[in-house]
One Martini backbone bead per residue (centre of mass of N, CA, C, O) as a GRO file, in nm:
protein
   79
    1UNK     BB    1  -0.198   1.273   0.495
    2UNK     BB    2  -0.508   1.137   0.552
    3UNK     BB    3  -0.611   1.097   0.850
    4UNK     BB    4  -0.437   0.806   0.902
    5UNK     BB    5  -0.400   0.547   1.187
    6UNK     BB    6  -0.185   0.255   1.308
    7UNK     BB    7  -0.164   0.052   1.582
    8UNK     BB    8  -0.013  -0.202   1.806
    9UNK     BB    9  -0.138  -0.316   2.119
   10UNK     BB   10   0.033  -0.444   2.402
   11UNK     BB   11  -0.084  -0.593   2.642
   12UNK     BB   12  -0.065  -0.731   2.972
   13UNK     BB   13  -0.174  -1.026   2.864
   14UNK     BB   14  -0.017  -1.034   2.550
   15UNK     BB   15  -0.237  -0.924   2.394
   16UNK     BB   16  -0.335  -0.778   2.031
   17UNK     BB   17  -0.453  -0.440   1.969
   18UNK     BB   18  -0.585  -0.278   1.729
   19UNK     BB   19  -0.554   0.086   1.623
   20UNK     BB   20  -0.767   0.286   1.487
   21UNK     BB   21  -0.767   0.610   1.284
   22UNK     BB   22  -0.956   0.911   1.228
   23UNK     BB   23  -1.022   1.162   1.126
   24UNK     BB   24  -1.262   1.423   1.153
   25UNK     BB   25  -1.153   1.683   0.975
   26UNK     BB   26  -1.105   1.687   0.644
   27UNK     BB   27  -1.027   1.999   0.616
   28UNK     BB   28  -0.730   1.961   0.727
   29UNK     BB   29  -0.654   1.890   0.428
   30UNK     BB   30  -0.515   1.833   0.173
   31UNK     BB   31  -0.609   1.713  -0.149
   32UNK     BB   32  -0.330   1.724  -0.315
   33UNK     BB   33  -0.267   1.510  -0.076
   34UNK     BB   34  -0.453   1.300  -0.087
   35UNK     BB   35  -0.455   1.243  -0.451
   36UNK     BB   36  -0.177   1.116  -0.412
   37UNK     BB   37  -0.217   0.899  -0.191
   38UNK     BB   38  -0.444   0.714  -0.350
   39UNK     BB   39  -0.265   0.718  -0.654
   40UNK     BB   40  -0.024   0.567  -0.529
   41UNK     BB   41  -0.170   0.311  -0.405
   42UNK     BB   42  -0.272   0.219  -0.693
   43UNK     BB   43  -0.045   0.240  -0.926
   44UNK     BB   44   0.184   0.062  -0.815
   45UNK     BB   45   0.055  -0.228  -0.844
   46UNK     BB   46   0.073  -0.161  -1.193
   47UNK     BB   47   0.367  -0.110  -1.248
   48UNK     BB   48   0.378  -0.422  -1.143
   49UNK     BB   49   0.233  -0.549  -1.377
   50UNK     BB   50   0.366  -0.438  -1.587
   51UNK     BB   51   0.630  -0.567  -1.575
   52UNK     BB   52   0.568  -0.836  -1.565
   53UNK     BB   53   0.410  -0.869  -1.868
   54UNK     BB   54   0.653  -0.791  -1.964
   55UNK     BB   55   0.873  -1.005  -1.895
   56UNK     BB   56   0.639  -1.234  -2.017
   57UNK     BB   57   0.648  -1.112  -2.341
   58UNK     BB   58   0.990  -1.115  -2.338
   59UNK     BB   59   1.102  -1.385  -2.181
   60UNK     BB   60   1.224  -1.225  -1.877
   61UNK     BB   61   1.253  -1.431  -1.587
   62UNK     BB   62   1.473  -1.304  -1.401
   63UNK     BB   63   1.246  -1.082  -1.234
   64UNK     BB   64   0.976  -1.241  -1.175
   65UNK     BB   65   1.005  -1.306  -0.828
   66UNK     BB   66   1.049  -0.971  -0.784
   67UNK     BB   67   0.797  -0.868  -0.925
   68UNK     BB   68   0.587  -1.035  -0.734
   69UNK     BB   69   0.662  -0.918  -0.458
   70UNK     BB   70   0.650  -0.626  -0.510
   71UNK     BB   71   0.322  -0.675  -0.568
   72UNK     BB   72   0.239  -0.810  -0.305
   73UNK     BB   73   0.325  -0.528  -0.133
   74UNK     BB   74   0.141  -0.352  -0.311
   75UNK     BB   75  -0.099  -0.491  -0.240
   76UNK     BB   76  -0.142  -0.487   0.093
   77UNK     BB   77  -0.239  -0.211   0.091
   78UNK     BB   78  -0.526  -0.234   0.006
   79UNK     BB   79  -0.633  -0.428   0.251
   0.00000   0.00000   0.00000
């Protein structure tokens, strides 16, 4: 969608090689698809942080470890 991919590369001497690219013309990109993808990307980790917080305010602790994992997971794309 962004013009960007990675993926990791197991060597013949079994080392492993994280391979990064980045598109070169951002312009044959569409704008419209770009700015969903990085706006679902940082808003999804906000409405999981945003459920732990009603969860925990509202004293509803039965789905707090799978909101806290949900929330790793969404944050993990982050980085």
């Amino acid at each position: 969608l962004v013009g960007l991919r990675w993926w990791n590369d197991i060597r013949e001497d079994g080392t492993s090689e994280w391979i990064f690219e980045c598109i070169e013309d951002d312009s044959v990109i569409d704008a419209t698809d770009r700015n969903a993808f990085w706006l679902g990307l940082y808003v999804w980790p906000l409405i999981w942080a945003l459920f732990l917080i009603l969860n925990i305010i509202s004293f509803n602790l039965d789905y707090v470890i799978l909101i806290v994992v949900a929330l790793v997971f969404a944050g993990s794309n982050l980085t």
